[in-house]
C-alpha positions, -999 to +999 in steps of 0.1 A: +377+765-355+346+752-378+316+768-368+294+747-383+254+739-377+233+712-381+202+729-408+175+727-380+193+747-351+199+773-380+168+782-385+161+786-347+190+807-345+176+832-369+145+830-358+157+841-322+179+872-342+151+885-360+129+892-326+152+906-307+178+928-329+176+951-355+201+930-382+220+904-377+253+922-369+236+929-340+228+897-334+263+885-339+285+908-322+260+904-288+267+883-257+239+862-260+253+851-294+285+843-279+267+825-249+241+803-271+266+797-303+299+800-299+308+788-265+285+757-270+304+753-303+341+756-282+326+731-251+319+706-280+350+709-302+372+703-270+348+671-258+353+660-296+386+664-295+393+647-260+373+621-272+398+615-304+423+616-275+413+590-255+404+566-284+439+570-297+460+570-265+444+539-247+461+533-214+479+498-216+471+478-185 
C-alpha cells in the first residue's frame, strides 16, 4: 500500500511528533500514529479503489 502525503499535511505531522515523543520511532510505532496516518490512509485507498470500481463496472439498465 503507498503511503504517500500531500507536502502540507507533512509538515503537520511532524510538527505533532516533535511535541509529544522523544524521536520519531516513537512517534511511528504509537496508536495515535496509526489512528491519524495510517487508518485515514487505508479508509481512502479502499473509497479510491471502490470508486475505480464503480466507474468501470457500470450497471447496464
Amino acid at each position: 500500500m503507498d503511503l504517500t502525503f500531500n507536502h502540507n499535511k507533512d509538515i503537520i505531522i511532524l510538527s505533532l511528533w516533535e511535541k509529544e515523543y522523544k524521536n520519531m520511532g516513537d512517534y511511528l510505532t504509537s496508536k495515535k500514529f496509526y489512528h491519524e496516518v495510517v487508518l485515514p490512509q487505508k479508509l481512502y485507498y479502499r473509497l479510491t479503489q471502490r470508486e475505480k470500481v464503480n466507474m468501470t463496472h457500470e450497471p447496464s439498465s
